[in-house]
N, C-alpha and C positions, 0 to 999 in steps of 0.2 A: 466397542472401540473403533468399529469401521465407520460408524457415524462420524467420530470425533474427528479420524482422518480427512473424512469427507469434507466437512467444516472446516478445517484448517486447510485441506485445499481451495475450498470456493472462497473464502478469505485471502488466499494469495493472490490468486489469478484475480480476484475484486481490486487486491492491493494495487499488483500490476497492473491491469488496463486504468485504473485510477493515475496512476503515474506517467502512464503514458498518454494518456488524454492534459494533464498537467504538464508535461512538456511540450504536447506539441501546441498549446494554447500558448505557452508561454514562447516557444518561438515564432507563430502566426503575430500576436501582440511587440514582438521586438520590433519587426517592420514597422509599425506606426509610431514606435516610441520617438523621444527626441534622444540625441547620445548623452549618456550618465543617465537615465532614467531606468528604473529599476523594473522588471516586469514580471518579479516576483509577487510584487503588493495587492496585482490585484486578482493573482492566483493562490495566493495565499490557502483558504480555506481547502481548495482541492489537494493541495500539497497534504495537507493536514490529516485528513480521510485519508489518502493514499499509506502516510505514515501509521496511523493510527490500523489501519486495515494488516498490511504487513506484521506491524507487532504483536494482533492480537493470531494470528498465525502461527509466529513463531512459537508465541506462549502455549498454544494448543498442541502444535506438534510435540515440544517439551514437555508436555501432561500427558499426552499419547506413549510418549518413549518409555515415561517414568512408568504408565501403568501398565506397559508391554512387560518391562523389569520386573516388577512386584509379582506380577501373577508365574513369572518363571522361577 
């Protein structure tokens, strides 16, 4: 179970620095934009990874809790 922990922390903190590497691209890219131009599009993918990283955390941690539970 300590494994599991471990995993669902290095999945957070992947999440997190992922998110924060995707924000700070996407405010460096506002600078060049033109106004009304969206500068989500063409961070897209990293947004993605970052989501995707976070939930698969969550979910780990929630398998952690649940088999903390059953064995008490």
């Amino acid at each position: 179970m300590k494994n599991l922990e471990k995993v669902s922390n290095y999945t957070f903190y992947g999440g997190l620095l992922a998110t924060i590497y995707g924000l700070y691209r996407i405010f460096i890219s506002r600078k060049d934009l033109a106004p009304g131009a969206c500068p989500i599009e063409d961070n897209r993918p990293i947004m993605f990874i970052a989501i995707g990283l976070l939930i698969i955390s969550l979910i780990l941690s929630f398998i952690c809790d649940f088999k903390i539970k059953k064995n008490k």
